[in-house]
C-alpha positions in Angstrom: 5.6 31.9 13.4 6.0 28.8 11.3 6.9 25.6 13.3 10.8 24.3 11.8 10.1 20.8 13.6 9.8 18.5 10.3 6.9 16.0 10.5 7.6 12.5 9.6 5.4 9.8 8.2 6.7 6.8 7.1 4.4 5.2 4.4 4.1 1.6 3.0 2.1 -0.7 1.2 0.8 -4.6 1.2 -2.0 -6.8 0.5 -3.2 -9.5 3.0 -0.4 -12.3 1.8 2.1 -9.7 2.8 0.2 -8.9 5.8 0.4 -12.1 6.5 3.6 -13.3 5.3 5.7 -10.3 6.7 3.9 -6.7 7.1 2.3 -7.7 10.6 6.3 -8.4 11.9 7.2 -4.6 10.5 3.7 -2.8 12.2 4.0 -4.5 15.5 8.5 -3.8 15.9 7.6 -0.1 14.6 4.6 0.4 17.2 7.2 -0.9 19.4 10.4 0.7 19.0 9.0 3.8 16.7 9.2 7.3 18.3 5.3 8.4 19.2 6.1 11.8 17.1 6.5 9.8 13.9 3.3 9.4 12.0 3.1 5.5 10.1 0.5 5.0 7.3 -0.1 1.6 5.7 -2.1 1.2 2.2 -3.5 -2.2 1.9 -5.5 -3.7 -1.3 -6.7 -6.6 -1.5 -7.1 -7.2 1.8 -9.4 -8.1 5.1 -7.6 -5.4 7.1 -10.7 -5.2 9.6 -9.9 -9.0 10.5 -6.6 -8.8 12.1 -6.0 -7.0 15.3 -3.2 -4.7 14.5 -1.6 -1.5 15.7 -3.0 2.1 16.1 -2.1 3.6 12.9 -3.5 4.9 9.7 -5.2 2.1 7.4 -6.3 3.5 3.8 -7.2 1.2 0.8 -5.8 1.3 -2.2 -9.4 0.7 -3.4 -10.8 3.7 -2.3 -8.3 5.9 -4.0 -9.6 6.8 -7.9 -5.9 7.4 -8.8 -5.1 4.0 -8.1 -7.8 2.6 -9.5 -7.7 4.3 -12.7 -4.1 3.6 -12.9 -5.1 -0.3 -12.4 -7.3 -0.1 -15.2 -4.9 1.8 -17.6 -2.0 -0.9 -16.5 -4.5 -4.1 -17.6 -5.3 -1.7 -21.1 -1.5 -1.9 -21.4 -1.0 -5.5 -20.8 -3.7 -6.3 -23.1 -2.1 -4.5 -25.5 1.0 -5.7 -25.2 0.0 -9.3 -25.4 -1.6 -8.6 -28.7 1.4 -7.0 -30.2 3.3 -10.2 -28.9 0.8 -12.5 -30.8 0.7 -10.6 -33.6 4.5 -10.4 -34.1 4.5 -14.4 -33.3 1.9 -15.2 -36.0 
């Protein structure tokens, strides 16, 4: 029999400024207040993650995911682009 209890995983996102700045605040309330059933994954780029003593949940690197990084290099490809149509329409 299939289980209907819905699993929840609240995802986000920073890199070590954000950490820094605000993202450590929102991991250490939600270790504290968070229900222990709810899973909490945090993607970090760009970032020391190993340095900073935070709470039991799942780290991943944004770095280690090809999809990311081949969407990184496709989003400079653009911007490069886009700059040269710019300074070709200026001249």
């Amino acid at each position: 029999m299939e289980s209907t209890e819905k699993q929840i995983n609240i995802v986000t996102c920073f890199s070590e400024t954000i950490l820094k700045d605000t993202a450590v605040h929102l991991l250490n309330s939600t270790k504290e207040n968070l229900d222990t059933s709810i899973n909490f994954t945090a993607y970090h780029h760009d970032c020391k993650i190993e340095a900073y003593s935070l709470p039991d949940y799942t780290y991943k690197s944004l770095h280690d995911i090809k999809d990311h990084e081949d969407f990184m290099k496709d989003m400079q490809s653009m911007m490069v682009l886009k700059k040269a149509r710019y300074l070709t329409m200026k001249s």
